[in-house]
MARBANU-611657 format. One line per 4 residues: their letters; for each residue z, x, y of C-alpha. Coordinates in pm, 1 decimal. Example, Ala and Ser with C-alpha at 12.3 -4.5 7.8 and 13.67 -1.06 7.14 Angstrom:
REM MARBANU-611657
AS> 780.0 1230.0 -450.0; 714.0 1367.0 -106.0
END
This chain:
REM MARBANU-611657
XXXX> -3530.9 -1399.8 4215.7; -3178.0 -1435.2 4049.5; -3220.5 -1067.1 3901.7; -3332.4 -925.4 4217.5
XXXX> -3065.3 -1107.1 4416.6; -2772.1 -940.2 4112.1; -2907.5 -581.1 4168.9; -2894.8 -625.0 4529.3
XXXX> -2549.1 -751.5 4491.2; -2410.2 -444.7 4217.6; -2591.1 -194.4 4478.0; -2423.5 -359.7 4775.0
XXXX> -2068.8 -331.8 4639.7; -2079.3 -9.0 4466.6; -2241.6 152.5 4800.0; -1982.6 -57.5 5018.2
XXXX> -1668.1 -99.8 4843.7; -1708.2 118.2 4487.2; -1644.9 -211.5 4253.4; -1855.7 -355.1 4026.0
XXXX> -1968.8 -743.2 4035.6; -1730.5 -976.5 3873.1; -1752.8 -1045.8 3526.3; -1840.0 -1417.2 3533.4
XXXX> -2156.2 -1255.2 3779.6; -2218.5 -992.4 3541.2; -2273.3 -1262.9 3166.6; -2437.4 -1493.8 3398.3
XXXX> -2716.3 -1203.2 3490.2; -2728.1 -1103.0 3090.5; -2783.6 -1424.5 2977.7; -3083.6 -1460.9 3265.8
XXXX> -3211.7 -1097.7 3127.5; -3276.5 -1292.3 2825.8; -3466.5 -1543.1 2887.5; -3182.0 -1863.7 2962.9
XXXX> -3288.7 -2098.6 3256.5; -3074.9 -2024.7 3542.8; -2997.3 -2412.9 3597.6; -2809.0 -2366.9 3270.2
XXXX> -2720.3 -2053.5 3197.1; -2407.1 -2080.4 3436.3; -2262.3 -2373.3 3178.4; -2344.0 -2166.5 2840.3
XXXX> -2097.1 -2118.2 2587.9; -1949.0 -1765.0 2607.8; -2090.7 -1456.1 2351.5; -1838.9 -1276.0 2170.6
XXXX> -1919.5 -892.5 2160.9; -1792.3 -621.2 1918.7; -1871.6 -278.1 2058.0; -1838.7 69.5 1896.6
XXXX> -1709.7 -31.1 1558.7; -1764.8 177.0 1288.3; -1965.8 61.8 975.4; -1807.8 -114.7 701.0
XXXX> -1834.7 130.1 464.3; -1552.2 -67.8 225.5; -1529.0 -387.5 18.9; -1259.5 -659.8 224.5
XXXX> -1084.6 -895.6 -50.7; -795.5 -1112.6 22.9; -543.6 -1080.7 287.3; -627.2 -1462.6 398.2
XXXX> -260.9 -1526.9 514.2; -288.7 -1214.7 765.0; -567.0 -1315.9 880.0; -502.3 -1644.7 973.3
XXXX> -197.5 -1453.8 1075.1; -411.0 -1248.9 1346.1; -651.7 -1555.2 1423.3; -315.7 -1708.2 1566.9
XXXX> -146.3 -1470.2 1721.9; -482.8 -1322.8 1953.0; -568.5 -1665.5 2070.7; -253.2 -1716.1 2172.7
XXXX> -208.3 -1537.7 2566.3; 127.5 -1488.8 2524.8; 125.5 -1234.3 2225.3; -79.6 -921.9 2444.1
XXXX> 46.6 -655.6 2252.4; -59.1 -691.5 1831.8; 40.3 -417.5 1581.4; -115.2 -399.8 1243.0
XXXX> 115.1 -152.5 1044.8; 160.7 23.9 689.3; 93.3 342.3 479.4; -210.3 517.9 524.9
XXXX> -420.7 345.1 276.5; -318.0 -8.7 298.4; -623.4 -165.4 497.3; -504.4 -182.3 835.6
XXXX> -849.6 -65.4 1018.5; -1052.3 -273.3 759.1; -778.3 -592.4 832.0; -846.1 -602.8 1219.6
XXXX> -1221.9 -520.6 1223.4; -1289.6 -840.4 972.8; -1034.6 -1065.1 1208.8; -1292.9 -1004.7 1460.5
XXXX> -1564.0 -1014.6 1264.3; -1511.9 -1340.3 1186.1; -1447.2 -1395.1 1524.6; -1785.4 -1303.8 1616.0
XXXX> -1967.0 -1439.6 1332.3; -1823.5 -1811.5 1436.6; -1779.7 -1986.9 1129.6; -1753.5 -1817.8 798.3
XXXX> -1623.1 -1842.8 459.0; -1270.1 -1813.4 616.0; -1337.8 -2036.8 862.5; -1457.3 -2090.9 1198.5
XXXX> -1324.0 -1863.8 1465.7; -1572.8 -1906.4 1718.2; -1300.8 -2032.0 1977.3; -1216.4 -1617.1 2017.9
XXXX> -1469.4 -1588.2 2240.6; -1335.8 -1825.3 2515.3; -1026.1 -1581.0 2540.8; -1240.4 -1196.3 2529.7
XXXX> -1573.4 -1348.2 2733.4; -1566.3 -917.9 2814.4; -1627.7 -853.8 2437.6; -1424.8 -659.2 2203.8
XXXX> -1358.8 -265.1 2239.9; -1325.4 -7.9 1913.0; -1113.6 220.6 2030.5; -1104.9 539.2 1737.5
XXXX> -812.4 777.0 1775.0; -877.5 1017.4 1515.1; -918.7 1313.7 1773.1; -668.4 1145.5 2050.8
XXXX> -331.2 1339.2 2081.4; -210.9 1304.6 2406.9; -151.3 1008.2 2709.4; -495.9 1181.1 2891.9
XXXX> -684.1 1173.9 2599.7; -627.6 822.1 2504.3; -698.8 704.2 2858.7; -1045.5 872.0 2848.3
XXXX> -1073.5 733.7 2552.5; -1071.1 366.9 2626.2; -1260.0 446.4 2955.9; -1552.5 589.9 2764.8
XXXX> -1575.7 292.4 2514.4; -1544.7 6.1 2793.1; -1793.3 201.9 2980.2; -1584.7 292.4 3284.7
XXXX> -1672.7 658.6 3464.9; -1358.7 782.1 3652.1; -1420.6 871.9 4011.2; -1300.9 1233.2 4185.1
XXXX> -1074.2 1174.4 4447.5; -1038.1 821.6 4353.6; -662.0 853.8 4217.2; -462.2 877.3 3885.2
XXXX> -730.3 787.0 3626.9; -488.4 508.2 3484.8; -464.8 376.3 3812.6; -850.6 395.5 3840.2
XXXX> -880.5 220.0 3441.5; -618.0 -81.2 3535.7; -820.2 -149.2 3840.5; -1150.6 -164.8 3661.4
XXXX> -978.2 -386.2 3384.6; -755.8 -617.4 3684.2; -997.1 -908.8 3608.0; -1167.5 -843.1 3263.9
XXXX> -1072.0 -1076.9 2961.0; -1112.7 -847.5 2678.2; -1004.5 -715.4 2346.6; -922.0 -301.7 2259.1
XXXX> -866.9 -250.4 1902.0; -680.3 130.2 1949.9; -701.9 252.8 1622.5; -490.6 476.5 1396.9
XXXX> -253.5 515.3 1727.9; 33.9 678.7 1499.4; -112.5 1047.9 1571.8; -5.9 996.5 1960.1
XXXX> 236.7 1176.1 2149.7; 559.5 939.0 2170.9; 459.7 862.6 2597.4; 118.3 695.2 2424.9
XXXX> 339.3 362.9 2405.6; 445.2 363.2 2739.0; 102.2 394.5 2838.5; 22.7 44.8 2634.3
XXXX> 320.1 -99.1 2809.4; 182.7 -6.6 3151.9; -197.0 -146.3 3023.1; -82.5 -439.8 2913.3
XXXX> 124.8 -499.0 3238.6; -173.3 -414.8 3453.1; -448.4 -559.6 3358.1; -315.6 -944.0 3250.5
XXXX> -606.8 -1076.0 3077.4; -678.9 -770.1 2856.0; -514.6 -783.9 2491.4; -443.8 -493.3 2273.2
XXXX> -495.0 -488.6 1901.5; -342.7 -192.2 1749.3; -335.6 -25.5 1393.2; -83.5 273.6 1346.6
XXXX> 168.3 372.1 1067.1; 452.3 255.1 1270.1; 526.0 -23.6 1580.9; 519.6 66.5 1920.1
XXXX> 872.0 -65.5 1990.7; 736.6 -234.9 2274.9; 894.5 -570.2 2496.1; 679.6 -854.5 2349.1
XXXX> 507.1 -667.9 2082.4; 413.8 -871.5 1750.2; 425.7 -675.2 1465.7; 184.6 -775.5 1121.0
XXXX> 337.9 -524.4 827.9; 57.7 -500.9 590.3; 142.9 -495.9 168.5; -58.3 -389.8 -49.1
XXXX> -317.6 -669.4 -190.8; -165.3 -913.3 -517.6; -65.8 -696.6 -793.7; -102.2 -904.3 -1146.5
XXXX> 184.7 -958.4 -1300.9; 47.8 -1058.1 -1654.9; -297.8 -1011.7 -1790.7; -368.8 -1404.7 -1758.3
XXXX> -379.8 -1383.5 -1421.2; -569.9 -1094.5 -1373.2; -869.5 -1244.4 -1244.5; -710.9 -1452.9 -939.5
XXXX> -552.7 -1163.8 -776.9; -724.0 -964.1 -507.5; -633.7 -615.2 -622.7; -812.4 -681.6 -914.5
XXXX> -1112.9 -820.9 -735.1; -1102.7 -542.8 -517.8; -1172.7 -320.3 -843.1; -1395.1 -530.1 -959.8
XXXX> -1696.1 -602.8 -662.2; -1599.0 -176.0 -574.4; -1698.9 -122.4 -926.2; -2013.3 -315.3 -964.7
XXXX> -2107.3 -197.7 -593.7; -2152.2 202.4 -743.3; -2247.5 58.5 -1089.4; -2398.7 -264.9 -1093.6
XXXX> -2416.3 -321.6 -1460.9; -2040.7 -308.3 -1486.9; -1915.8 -593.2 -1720.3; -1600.1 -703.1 -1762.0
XXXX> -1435.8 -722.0 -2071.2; -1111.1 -934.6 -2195.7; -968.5 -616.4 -2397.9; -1009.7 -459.5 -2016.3
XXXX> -739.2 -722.8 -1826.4; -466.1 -532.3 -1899.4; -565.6 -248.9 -1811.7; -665.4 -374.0 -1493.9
XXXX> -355.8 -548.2 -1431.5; -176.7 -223.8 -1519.6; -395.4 -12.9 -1255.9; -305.6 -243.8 -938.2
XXXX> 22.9 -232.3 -1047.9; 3.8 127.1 -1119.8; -151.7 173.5 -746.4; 34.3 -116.7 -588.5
XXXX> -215.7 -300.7 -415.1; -331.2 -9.8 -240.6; -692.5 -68.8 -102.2; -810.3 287.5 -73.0
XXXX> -615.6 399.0 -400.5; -796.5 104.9 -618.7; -1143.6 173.4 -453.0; -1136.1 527.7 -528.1
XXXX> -1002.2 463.0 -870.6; -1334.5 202.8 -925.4; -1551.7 504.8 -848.4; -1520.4 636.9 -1189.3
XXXX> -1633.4 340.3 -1361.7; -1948.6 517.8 -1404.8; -1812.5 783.3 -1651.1; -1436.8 604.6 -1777.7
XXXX> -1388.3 291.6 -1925.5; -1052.5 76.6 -1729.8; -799.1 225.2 -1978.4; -917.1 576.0 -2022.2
XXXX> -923.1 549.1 -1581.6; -534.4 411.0 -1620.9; -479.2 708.1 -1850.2; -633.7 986.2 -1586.5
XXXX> -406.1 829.7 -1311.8; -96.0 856.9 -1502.9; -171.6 1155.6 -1591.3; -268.9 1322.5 -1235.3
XXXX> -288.2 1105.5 -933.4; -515.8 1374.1 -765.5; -835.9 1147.5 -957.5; -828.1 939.0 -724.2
XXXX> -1099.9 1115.8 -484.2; -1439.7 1116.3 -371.2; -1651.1 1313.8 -201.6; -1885.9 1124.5 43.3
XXXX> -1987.9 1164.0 352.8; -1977.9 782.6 446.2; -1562.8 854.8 486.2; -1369.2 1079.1 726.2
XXXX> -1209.3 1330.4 529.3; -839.5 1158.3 494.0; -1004.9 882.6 368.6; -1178.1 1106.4 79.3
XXXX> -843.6 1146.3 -106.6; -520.0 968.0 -147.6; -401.4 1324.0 -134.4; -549.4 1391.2 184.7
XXXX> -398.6 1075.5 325.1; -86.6 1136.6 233.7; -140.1 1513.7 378.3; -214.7 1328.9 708.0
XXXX> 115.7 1170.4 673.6; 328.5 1460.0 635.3; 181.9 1640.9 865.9; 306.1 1420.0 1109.7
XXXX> 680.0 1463.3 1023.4; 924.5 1648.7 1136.3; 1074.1 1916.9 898.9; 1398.6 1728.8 878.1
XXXX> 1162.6 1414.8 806.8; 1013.2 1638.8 567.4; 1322.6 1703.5 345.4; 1461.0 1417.9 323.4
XXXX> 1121.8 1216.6 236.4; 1081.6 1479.1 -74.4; 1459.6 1447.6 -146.3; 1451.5 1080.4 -181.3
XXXX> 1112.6 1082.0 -399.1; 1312.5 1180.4 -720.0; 1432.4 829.1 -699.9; 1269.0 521.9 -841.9
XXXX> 1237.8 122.8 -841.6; 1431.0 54.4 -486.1; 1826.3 195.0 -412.0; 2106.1 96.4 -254.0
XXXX> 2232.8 273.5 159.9; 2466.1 505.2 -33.2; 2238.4 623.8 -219.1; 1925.4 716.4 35.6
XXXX> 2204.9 922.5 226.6; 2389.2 1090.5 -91.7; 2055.2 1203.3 -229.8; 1841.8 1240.3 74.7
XXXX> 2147.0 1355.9 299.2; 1998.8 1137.7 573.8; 2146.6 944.3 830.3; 2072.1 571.4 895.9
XXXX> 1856.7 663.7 1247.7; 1676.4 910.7 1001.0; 1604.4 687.3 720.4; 1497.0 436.5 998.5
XXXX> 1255.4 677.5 1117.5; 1107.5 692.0 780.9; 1072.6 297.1 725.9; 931.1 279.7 1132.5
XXXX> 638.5 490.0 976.3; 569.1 261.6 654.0; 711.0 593.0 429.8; 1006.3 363.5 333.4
XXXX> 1057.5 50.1 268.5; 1362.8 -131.6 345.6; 1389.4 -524.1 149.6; 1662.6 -653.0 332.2
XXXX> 1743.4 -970.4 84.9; 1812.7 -710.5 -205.2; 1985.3 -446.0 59.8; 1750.7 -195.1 -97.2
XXXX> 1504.5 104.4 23.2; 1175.6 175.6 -178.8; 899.2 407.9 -161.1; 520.4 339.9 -266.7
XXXX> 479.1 494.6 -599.4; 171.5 713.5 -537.3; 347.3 828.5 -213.7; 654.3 909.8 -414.2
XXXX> 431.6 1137.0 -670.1; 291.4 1312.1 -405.8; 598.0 1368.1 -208.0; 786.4 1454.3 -550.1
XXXX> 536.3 1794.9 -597.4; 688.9 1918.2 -186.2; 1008.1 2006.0 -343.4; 931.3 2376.7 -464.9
XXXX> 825.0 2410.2 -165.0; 1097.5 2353.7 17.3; 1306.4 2511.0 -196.7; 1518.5 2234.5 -339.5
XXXX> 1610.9 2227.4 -683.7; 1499.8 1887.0 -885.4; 1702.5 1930.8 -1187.6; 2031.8 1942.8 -961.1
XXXX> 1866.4 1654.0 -743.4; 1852.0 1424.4 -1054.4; 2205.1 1546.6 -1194.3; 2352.0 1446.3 -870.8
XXXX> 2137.9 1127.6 -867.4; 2276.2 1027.4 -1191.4; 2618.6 1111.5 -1118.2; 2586.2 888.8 -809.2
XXXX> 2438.1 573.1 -1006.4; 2673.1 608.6 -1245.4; 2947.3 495.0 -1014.7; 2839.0 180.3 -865.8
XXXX> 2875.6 -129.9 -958.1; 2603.1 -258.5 -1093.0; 2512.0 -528.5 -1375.1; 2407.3 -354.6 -1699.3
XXXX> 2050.3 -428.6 -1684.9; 1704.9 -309.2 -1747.6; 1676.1 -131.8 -1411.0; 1982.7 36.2 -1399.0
XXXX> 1957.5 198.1 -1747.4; 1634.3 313.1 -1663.7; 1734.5 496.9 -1349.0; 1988.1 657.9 -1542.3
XXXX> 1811.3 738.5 -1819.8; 1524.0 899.3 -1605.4; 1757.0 1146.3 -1412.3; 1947.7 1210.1 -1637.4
XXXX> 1643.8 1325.9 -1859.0; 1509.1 1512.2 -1536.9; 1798.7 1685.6 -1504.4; 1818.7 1842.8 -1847.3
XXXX> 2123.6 1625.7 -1986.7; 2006.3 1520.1 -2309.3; 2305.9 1327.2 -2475.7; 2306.5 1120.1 -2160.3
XXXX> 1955.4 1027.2 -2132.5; 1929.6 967.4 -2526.3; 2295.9 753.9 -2466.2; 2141.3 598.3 -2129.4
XXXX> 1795.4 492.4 -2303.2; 1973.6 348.6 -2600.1; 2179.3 87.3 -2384.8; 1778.5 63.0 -2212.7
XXXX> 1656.0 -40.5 -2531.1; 1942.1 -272.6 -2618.5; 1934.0 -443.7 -2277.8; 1544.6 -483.2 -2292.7
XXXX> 1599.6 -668.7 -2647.0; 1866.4 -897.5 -2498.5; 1550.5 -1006.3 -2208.3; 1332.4 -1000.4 -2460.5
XXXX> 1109.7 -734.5 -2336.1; 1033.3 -606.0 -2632.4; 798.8 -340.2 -2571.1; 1030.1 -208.2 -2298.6
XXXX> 1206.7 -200.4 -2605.6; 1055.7 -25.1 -2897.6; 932.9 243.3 -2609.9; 1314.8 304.2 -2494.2
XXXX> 1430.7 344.5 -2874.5; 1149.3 567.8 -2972.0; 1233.0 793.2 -2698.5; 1588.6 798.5 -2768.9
XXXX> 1515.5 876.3 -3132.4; 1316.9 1175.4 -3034.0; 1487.1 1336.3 -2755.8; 1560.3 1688.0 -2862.9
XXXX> 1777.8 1808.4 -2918.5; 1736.3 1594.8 -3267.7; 2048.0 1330.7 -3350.2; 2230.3 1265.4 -3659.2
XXXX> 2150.0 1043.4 -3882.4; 2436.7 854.7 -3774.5; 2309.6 848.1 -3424.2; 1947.1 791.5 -3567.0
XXXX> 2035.6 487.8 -3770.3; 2116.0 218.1 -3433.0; 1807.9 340.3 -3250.0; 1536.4 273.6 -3521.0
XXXX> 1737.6 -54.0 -3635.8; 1666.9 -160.2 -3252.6; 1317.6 -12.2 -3273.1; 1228.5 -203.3 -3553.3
XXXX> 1402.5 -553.0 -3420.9; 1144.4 -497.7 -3154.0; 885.8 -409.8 -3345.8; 919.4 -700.2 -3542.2
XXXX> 871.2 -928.8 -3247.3; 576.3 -762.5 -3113.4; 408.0 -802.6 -3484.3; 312.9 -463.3 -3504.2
XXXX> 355.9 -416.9 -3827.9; 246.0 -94.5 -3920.4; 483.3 34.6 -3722.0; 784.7 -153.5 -3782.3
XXXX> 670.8 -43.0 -4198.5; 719.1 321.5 -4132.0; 1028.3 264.3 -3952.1; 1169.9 52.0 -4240.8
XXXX> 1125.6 359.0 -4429.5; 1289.5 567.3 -4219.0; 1607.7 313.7 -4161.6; 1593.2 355.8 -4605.1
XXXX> 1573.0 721.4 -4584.8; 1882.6 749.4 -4348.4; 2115.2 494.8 -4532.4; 2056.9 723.9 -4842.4
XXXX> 2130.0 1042.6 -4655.6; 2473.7 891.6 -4521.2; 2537.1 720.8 -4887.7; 2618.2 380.6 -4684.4
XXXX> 2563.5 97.3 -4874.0; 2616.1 -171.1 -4532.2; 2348.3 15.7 -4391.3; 2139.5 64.6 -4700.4
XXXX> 2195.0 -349.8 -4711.6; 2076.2 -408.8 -4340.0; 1783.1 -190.6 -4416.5; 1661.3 -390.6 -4701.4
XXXX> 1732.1 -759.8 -4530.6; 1512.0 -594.9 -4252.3; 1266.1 -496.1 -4498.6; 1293.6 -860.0 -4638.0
XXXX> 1202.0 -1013.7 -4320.4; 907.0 -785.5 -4277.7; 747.4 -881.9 -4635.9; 843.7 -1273.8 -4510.8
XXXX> 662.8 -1235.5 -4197.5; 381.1 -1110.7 -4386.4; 360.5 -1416.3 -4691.5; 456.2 -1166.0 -4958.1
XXXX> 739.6 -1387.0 -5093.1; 822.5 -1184.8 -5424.8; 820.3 -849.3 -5201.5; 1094.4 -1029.5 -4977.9
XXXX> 1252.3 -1140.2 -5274.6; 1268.4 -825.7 -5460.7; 1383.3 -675.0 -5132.0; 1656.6 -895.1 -5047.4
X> 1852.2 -845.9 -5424.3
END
């Protein structure tokens, strides 16, 4: 009798005044479809609904803190308006869909979440954007998923949409929203101030700007900073449970940690970019997969059908990116990708020629990013490679880019550290100058020693030894004595034998015997270090 007396009812007012039943009418009449008494169904805790989500297709590790993050912030009534944002890449879509998830799963290995459900008893909306471009579109779009037909002669379809949402206590997740016309914001604005119960739960590449809006910026997952803690950090798990998913053998091995540690790092964090680089576990070991990336970013890429086709490529993301620039955006994006490990203000507008609205403009759509403790602006390394390779293209000259870049460094004032005398040695070296990028990574390789990085080290004085054109022995004789004070350190000994030799060899060639002297105490140490006492003594007389 209840069911009969509900279909009476929905005929009644759609025939007499074109509305639908009210909600709390509506779950009551499910939840009697299914077999609940009526006496009780009325008093039933609420179901929590997730419609027209897209399969899973990836791994989620980590991100606890932004989840809790979201857990907060969408049971609380006063935040309406929720914006997930970073580079494509990062996680956003995956991020919000397992907030929910674990919504509507109640309690979890998270924890519970159940108490969603009391705030969106209308369910949760998907809302995909991927072929939305304009105001129209988008409010079609969230029509057709909420399952709302728009009625001729009935009035502006948003008009029509707020009154069929007036009274409904739901979630819409509109995803990837960054491909929208600019007036797509002011839509949300006007959605969220019509319908008061609805919430909005949006992932895009940059923030709405909107009153009341709370913005989540998403990182990429925990990057290992040493080998020994490889294991705890997510972007390493992430590798790991991708890897074994496509290859279930895969075994870990201790020689592989560093290489591991190396990739995130390598990657930074980036979901997408460390799935794609697990795929090839099946045919390259960890280090050899390192090597490829270093090498040519465009291995990391898959072809499968489970992904839309900017998710197939970090290339093709990054595509999707830049298409959605401007051409001034364009230029200066490419202009600042010559630069590396974060810069100063003055810099991003010397070398990008940029103004501060334009820069901001980049870091609004997660290109950029600005650390506002260290005054400095960054870029996402694989972003910067791939933005890097536009600059033939738009006909800007790299060499001169890095000659100016150094020129620029050279006159701030900055402490002489690691960082700095890697900047300069790297554009100076791009730009062709080869006495000041052999000067620039001997003063690397002396401040390395001095923090003991020692490998930093021996790298920085190797390169500065052979940087063509060749130096004088003179010139030769300070980098290999700071090689080998390195090598020494690191106990590679092998190494630090044959550059003993060489240190010999060029104390001969300039007949000095102080040299000649340091060469042998160094070679003294080295037969010391080893237990060869009357080596260390015959090479100490």
């Amino acid at each position: 009798a209840a069911l009969a007396r509900y279909t009476q009812l929905a005929d009644l007012l759609e025939i007499e005044l074109g509305v639908e039943p009210r909600p709390g009418t509506t779950r009551l009449y499910r939840r009697i479809l299914h077999g609940a008494d009526p006496a009780t169904a009325a008093h039933a805790a609420p179901e929590l609904h997730l419609h027209g989500a897209p399969r899973q297709t990836n791994l989620f590790v980590g991100r606890e803190a932004e989840l809790a993050m979201l857990d907060e912030w969408l049971s609380d009534r006063t935040k309406r308006l929720v914006t997930v944002i970073g580079p494509g890449g990062i996680g956003k879509t995956s991020l919000a869909l397992e907030a929910v998830r674990c919504s509507t799963q109640g309690a979890s290995a998270r924890g519970p979440r159940a108490g969603m459900a009391a705030h969106f008893p209308d369910g949760i909306y998907f809302v995909p954007l991927d072929e939305i471009g304009d105001v129209a579109a988008l409010v079609g779009a969230i029509a057709g998923v909420v399952g709302y037909r728009f009625r001729s002669g009935a009035g502006e379809e948003m008009d029509q949409l707020l009154t069929h949402l007036i009274d409904k206590a739901l979630l819409l997740i509109l995803d990837n929203f960054e491909q929208l016309e600019e007036r797509a914001a002011l839509a949300v604005q006007e959605l969220v101030a019509g319908a008061p119960a609805v919430h909005l739960l949006i992932t895009s590449r940059h923030s709405l700007e909107a009153p009341g809006e709370a913005v989540l910026s998403l990182a990429g997952l925990e990057a290992p900073e040493d080998e020994e803690k490889a294991l705890q950090a997510s972007g390493v798990q992430l590798f790991l449970q991708s890897a074994r998913r496509i290859r279930p053998t895969f075994d870990l091995h201790v020689d592989d940690l560093p290489h591991l540690a190396r990739l995130c790092n390598l990657l930074d964090g980036l979901p997408l970019a460390i799935i794609l680089a697990a795929s090839w576990v099946t045919m390259l070991s960890p280090a050899e997969i390192v090597a490829e990336i270093e090498r040519d970013a465009a291995l990391l890429a898959v072809d499968t059908p489970d992904r839309p086709p900017r998710q197939q490529s970090i290339q093709a993301t990054f595509d999707h990116s830049w298409a959605l620039l401007t051409e001034a955006e364009q230029t200066i994006l490419a202009r600042l990708a010559i630069l590396r490990n974060g810069y100063p203000l003055a810099v991003a507008r010397a070398i990008g020629g940029a103004t501060l609205p334009q820069l901001h403009a980049l870091v609004r759509q997660s290109l950029l990013q600005r650390d506002l403790e260290q005054e400095r602006f960054a870029m996402h390394e694989l972003l910067r490679r791939f933005a890097v390779e536009k600059l033939s293209g738009l006909g800007l000259s790299l060499p001169g880019l890095h000659h100016r870049a150094r020129a620029i460094l050279e006159t701030l004032e900055e402490n002489d550290s690691v960082s700095r005398y890697d900047k300069l040695a790297h554009h100076a070296n791009m730009a062709g100058e080869a006495a000041k990028a052999r000067r620039y990574l001997g003063l690397l390789g002396e401040a390395a020693l001095a923090d003991h990085q020692y490998a930093r080290a021996a790298d920085s004085f190797g390169q500065a030894s052979a940087l063509a054109p060749a130096t004088g022995p003179a010139e030769q004789f300070p980098l290999l004595l700071g090689r080998e004070e390195a090598l020494h350190w690191l106990g590679r000994r092998e190494e630090q034998l044959i550059t003993l030799a060489a240190l010999e060899d060029l104390a001969m060639q300039l007949e000095d015997r102080t040299q000649l002297a340091t060469a042998k105490l160094r070679a003294a140490r080295l037969a010391e270090a080893t237990g060869d006492h009357a080596a260390s003594r015959q090479a100490a007389r």
